[in-house]
C-alpha positions in Angstrom: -45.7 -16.0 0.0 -44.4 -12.4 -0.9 -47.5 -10.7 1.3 -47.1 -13.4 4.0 -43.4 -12.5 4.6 -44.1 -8.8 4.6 -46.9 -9.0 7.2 -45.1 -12.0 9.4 -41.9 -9.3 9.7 -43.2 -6.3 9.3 -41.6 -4.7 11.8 -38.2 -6.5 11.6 -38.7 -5.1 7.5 -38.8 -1.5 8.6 -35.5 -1.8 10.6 -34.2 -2.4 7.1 -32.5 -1.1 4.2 -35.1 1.2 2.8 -35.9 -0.4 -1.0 -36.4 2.4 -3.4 -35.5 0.5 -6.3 -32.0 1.5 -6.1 -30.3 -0.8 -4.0 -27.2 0.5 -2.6 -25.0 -2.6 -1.4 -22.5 -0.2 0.4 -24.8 0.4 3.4 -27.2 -2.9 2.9 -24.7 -5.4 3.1 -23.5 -4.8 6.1 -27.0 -3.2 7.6 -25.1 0.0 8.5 -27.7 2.9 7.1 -27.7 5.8 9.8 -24.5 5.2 11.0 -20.9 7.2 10.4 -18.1 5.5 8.6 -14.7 6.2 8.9 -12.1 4.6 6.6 -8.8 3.7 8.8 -5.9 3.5 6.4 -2.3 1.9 7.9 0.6 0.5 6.5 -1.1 -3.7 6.6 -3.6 -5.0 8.8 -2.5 -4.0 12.8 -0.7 -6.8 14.5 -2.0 -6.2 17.5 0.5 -8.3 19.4 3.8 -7.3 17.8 4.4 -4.0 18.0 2.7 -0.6 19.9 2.1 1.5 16.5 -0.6 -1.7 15.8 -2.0 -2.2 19.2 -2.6 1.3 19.0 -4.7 1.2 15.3 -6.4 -2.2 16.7 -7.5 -0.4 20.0 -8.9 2.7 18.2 -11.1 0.6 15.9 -12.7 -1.2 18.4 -13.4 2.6 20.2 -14.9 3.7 16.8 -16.8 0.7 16.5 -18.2 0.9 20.5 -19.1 4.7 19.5 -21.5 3.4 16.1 -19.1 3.4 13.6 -19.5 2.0 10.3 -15.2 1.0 9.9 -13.7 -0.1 6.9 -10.3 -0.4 6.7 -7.6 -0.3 4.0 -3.8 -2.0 4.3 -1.7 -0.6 2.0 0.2 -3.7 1.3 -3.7 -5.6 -0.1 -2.6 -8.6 1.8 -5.0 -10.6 3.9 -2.9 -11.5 7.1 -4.4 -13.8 9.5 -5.3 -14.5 12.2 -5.3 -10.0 12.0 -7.8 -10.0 9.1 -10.2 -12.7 10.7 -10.1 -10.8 14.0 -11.2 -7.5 12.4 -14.0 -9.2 10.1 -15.3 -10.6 13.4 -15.5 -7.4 14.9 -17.8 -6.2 12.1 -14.9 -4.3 9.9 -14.7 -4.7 6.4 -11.2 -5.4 5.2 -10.2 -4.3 1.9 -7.5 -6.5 0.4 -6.9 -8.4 -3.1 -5.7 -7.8 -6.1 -8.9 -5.8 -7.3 -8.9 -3.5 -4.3 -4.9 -2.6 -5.0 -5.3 -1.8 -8.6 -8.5 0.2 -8.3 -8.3 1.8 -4.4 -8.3 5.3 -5.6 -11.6 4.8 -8.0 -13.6 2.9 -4.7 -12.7 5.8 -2.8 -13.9 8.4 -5.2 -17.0 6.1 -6.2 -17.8 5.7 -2.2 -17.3 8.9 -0.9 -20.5 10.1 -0.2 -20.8 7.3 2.2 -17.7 7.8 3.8 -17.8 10.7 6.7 -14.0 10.2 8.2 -10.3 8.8 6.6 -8.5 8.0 9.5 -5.1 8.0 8.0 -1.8 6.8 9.7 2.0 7.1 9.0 3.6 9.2 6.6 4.6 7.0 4.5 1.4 5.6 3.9 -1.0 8.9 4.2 1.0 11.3 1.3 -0.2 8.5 -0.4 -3.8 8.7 0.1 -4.1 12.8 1.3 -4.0 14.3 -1.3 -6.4 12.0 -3.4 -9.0 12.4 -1.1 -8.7 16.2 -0.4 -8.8 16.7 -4.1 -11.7 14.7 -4.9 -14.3 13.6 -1.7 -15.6 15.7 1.1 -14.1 13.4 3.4 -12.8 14.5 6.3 -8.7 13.5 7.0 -7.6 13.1 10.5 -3.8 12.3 10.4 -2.1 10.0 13.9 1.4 9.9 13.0 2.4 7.2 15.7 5.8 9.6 15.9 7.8 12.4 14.4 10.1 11.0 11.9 12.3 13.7 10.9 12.2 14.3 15.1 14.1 11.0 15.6 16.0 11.5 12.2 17.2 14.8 13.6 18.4 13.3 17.2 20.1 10.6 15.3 22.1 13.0 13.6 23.0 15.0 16.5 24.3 11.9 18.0 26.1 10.2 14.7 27.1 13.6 12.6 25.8 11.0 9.6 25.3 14.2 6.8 23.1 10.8 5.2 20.3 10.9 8.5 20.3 14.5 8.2 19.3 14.3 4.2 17.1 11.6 5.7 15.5 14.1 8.3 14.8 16.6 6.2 12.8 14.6 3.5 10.7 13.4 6.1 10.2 16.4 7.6 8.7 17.9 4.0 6.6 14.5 3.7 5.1 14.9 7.3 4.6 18.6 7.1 2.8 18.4 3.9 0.7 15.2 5.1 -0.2 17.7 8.1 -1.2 20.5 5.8 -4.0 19.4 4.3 -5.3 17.4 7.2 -8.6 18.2 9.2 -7.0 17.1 12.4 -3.4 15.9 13.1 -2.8 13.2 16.6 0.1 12.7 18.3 0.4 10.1 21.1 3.1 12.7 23.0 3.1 16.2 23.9 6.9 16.5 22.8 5.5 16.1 19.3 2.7 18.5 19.6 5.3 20.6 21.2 7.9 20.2 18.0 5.0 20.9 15.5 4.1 24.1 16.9 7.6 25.7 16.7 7.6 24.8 13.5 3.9 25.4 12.4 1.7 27.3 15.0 -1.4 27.1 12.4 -1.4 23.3 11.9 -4.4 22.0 14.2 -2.5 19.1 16.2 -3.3 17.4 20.0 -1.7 14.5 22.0 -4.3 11.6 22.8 -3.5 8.4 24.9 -1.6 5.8 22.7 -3.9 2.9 23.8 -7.5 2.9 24.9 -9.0 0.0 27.4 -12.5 -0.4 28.7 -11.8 -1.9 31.6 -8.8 -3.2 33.4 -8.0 -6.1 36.0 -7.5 -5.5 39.9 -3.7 -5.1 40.6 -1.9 -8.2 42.0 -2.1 -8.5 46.4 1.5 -9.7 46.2 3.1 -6.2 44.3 5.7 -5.6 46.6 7.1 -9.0 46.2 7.1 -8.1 42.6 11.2 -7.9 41.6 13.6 -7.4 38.2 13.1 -5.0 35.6 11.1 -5.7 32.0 11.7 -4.0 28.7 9.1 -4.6 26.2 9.3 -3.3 22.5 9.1 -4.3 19.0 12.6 -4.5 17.8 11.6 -3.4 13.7 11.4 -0.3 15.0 15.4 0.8 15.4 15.3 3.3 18.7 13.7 0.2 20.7 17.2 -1.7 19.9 19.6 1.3 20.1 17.5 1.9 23.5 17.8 -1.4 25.2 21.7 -2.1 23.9 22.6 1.8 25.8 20.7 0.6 28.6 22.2 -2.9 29.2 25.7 -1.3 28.7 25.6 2.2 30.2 23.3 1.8 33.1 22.8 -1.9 34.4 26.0 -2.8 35.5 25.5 -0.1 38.1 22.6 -1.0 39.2 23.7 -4.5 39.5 26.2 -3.6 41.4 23.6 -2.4 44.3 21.3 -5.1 43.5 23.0 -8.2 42.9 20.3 -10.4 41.8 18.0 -8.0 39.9 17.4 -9.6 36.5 16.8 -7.6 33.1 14.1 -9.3 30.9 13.7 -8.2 27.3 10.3 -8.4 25.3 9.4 -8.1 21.9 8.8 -9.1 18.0 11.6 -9.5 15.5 14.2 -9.4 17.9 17.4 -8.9 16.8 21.0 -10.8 17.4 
């Protein structure tokens, strides 16, 4: 029935993986010849409900993927975290997790890099990793988002605590980030504070601000707003400004405003909230 199925789908067949004896199951598996890919390294899969560093890597896949993206992405942890994992996989991503994938990462990069167009690389932590590898080796092209300035917030900390220990802390990170932005096509920011604090520092280094989270569309705003009352703090509570943030606030500021507004209440929202 070889001929029959040929002529029946003849022109479903030319939409196809071209066959020249070669097979190459990188782009036929996932019927993704002609298209770009970009590989979108982070820390673990983005849990896109817990904290704002993930929502943004969740919201920028689904933009690459609306713009005809071929995405692949890489947690550096190898762990396959649902229901994260099943949410990318059924937006068409291919997760890269497992025990084979951790020992041998650097060798699928290397053996798959003529396929890959873009590493989409986030954190420090995670992209001197990865940086360094692939600017050695590939023609891939390295856009760095650091989500924030490390050694920025290390250095405020210190001004604030006189800790000699955050200053150490700051400086390391500011060597790590600096490098990371060095040998990076591209470098994102999601504030212009950043930009402004990598340009004092390094004019040459090619860095912009972009919006934090991207939506395609958004719902009408409520008739009833200006019965709308109380005040609402949301942030993931890992990350140790939100905590230091909210604890100032509560004791510095709201007792005077609850002074003018008796009944005002302060709600607090977040992941991995702390006593």
């Amino acid at each position: 029935n070889n001929e029959k199925f040929r002529e029946k789908w003849a022109e479903e067949l030319k939409l196809q993986q071209e066959n020249t004896g070669d097979p190459d199951p990188f782009t036929a598996r996932d019927r993704s010849a002609g298209k770009r890919c970009i590989l979108v390294i982070d820390h673990y899969v983005p849990t896109w409900d817990k904290d704002a560093g993930s929502r943004t890597t969740y919201q920028y896949i689904k933009l690459f993927l609306k713009q005809g993206f071929n995405v692949k992405f890489l947690g550096d942890n190898f762990l396959h975290e649902e229901p994260y994992t099943g949410e990318l996989e059924q937006l068409g991503v291919e997760v890269l997790y497992g025990e084979e994938y951790r020992l041998g990462i650097l060798d699928w990069i290397k053996k798959n890099a003529a396929h890959i167009d873009i590493a989409y690389l986030n954190r420090p932590h995670v992209a001197v990793k990865y940086i360094d590898f692939i600017k050695d080796n590939t023609d891939i092209r390295c856009i760095y988002y650091g989500h924030d300035l490390h050694f920025l917030r290390l250095e405020r900390e210190y001004e604030l605590t006189d800790d000699i220990k955050i200053k150490r802390e700051a400086d390391y990170w500011k060597s790590v980030e600096l490098s990371v932005m060095d040998r990076a096509d591209a470098v994102y920011y999601p504030s212009e504070t950043e930009i402004e604090a990598i340009k004092e520092l390094r004019p040459d280094i090619y860095a912009k601000a972009i919006t934090a989270y991207v939506w395609d569309e958004f719902r009408d705003p409520d008739e009833d707003n200006m019965d709308r009352k109380d005040l609402l703090f949301v942030g993931g509570f890992a990350h140790p400004p939100n905590e230091d943030g909210i604890l100032w606030f509560a004791r510095e500021i709201f007792p005077g405003i609850k002074k003018e507004i008796p009944d005002i209440r302060l709600k607090v929202a977040g992941s991995h909230v702390t006593e």
